[in-house]
C-alpha positions in Angstrom: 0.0 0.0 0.0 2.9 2.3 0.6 4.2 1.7 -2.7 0.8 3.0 -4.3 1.2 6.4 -2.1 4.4 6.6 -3.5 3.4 5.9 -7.2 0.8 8.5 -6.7 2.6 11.1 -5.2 5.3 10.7 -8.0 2.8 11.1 -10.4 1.0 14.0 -8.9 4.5 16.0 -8.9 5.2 15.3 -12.4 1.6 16.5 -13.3 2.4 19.9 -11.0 5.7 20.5 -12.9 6.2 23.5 -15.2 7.0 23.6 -18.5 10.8 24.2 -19.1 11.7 27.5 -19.8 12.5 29.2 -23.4 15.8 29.1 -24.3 17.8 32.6 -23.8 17.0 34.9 -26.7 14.2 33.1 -28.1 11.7 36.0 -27.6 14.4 38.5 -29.3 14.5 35.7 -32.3 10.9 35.7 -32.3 10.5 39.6 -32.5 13.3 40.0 -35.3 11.6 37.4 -37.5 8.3 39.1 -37.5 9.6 42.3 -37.7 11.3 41.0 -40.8 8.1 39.8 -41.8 6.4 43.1 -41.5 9.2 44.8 -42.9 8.7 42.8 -46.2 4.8 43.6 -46.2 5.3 47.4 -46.1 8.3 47.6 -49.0 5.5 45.1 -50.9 2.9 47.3 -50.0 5.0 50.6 -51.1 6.1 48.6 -54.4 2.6 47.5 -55.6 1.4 51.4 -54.9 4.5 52.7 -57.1 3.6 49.7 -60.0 -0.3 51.1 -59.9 0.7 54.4 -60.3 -2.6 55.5 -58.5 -1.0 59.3 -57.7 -1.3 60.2 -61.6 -4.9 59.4 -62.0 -7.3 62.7 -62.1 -9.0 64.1 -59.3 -12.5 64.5 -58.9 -13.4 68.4 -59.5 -15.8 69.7 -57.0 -18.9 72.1 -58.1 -17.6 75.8 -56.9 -19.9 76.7 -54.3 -20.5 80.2 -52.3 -18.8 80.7 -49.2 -21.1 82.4 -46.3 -19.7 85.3 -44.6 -18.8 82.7 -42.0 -16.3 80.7 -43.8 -15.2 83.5 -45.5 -14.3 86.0 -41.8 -12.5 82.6 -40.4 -15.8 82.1 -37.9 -14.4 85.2 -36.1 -16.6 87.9 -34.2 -16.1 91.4 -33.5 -14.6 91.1 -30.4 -12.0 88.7 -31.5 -10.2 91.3 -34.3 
């Protein structure tokens, strides 16, 4: 019967046991490959934008439209000049 207390207990502690920690400069590894990875994304990004060449397409004219007295004096009152 002792030996089954034993068994147990030996059991129990392996169950309560931590996993091992990382090995040093894992994390700093981690971290420099996706900031690689994101790195790469963004020149992509910047390429595909230069290849579309969507900076030389026309803008959209907008209908010329009256300012009030409002827009035009900057909002201001009176006491403000």
């Amino acid at each position: 019967m002792a030996i089954w207390s034993e068994l147990r207990g030996i059991v129990r502690w392996l169950l309560r046991r931590s996993e091992p920690p990382p090995p040093p400069g894992a994390g700093q590894r981690h971290q420099a490959a996706e900031q690689a990875a994101a790195q790469q994304r963004l020149l992509d990004q910047a390429q595909r934008l230069r290849d579309n060449r969507w900076y030389c397409e026309p803008t959209q004219m907008i209908p010329n439209v009256p300012m009030t007295l409002g827009q035009l004096s900057g909002y201001r009152t009176r006491v403000e000049r």
